[in-house]
N, C-alpha and C positions, 0 to 999 in steps of 0.2 A: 748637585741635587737642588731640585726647586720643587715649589709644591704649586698645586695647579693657579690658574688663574680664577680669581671671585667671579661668581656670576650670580647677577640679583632679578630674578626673575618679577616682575610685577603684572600679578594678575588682577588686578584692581584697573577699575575705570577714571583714575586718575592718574594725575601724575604724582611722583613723589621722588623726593632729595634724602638726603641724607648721607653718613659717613660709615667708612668703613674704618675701624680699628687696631691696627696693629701693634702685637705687645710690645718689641722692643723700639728703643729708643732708635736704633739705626734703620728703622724701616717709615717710610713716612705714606700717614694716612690716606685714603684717598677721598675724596668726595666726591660724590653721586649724584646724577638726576636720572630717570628711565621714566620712560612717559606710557601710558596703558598697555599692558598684553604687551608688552617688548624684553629685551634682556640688556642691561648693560653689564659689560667685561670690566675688567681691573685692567690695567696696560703691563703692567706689571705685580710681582711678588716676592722673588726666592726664595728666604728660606723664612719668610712671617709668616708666625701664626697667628691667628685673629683674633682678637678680645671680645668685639664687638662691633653688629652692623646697626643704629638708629635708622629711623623713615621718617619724615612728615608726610604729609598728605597733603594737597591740594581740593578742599571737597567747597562744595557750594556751600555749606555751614561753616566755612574757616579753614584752617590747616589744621589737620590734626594728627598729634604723635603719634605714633603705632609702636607698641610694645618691641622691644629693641631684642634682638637675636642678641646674649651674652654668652662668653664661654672665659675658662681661666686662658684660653688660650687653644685654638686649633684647627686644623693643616684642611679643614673640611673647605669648600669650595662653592658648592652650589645652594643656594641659596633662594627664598620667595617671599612676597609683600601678601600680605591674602586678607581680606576683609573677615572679622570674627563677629561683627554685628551690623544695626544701623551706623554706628559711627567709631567703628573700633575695628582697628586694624592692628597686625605683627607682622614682623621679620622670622622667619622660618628656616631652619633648614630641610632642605629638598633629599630624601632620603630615594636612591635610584633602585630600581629592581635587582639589578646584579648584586647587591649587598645582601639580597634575602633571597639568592636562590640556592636552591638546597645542589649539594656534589654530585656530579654523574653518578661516583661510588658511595650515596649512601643508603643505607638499612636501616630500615626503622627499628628500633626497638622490640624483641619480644614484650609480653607480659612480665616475664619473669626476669628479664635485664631491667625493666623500669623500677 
């Protein structure tokens, strides 16, 4: 069993670097560049869970850090850079539609089951 491969989506008009975190000591981290609107992969993973992804930024005002995607640890995979102001950027995770759609077999609640 392995868990998918990172994908760091960067939707921002620069480039940006940064690392990716993995909790245990036998997994070793990777480091990142994806340069605008592109996606860069992990080449590998097994069985790491992720701690944490940091970003810099490349902007005409300097580089700047982008609030870092933390977790205690986990198996999630897809990920994105997204600009939150003039000069503020974070690491996200990319939440897919098949995780919010509702069962062939479901019923919504009466009034009275609610």
């Amino acid at each position: 069993m392995s868990y998918p491969l990172v994908k760091i989506t960067n939707s921002t008009n620069y480039i940006a670097s940064g690392k990716v975190s993995y909790m245990s000591i036998f997994c070793s981290d990777d480091n990142y560049t994806v340069t605008p609107n592109t996606t860069w992969q992990a080449g590998s993973r097994g069985v790491c869970l992720l701690t944490e992804i940091s970003a810099t930024l490349q902007t005409p005002n300097g580089n700047i850090q982008a609030t870092p995607y933390t977790s205690s640890g986990t198996s999630y995979s897809e990920f994105a850079i997204i600009q939150t102001g003039t000069n503020s950027f974070a690491v996200t995770r990319i939440v897919n539609m098949a995780e919010n759609e509702i069962p062939e077999d479901y019923v919504e609640p009466t009034v009275q089951q609610k």
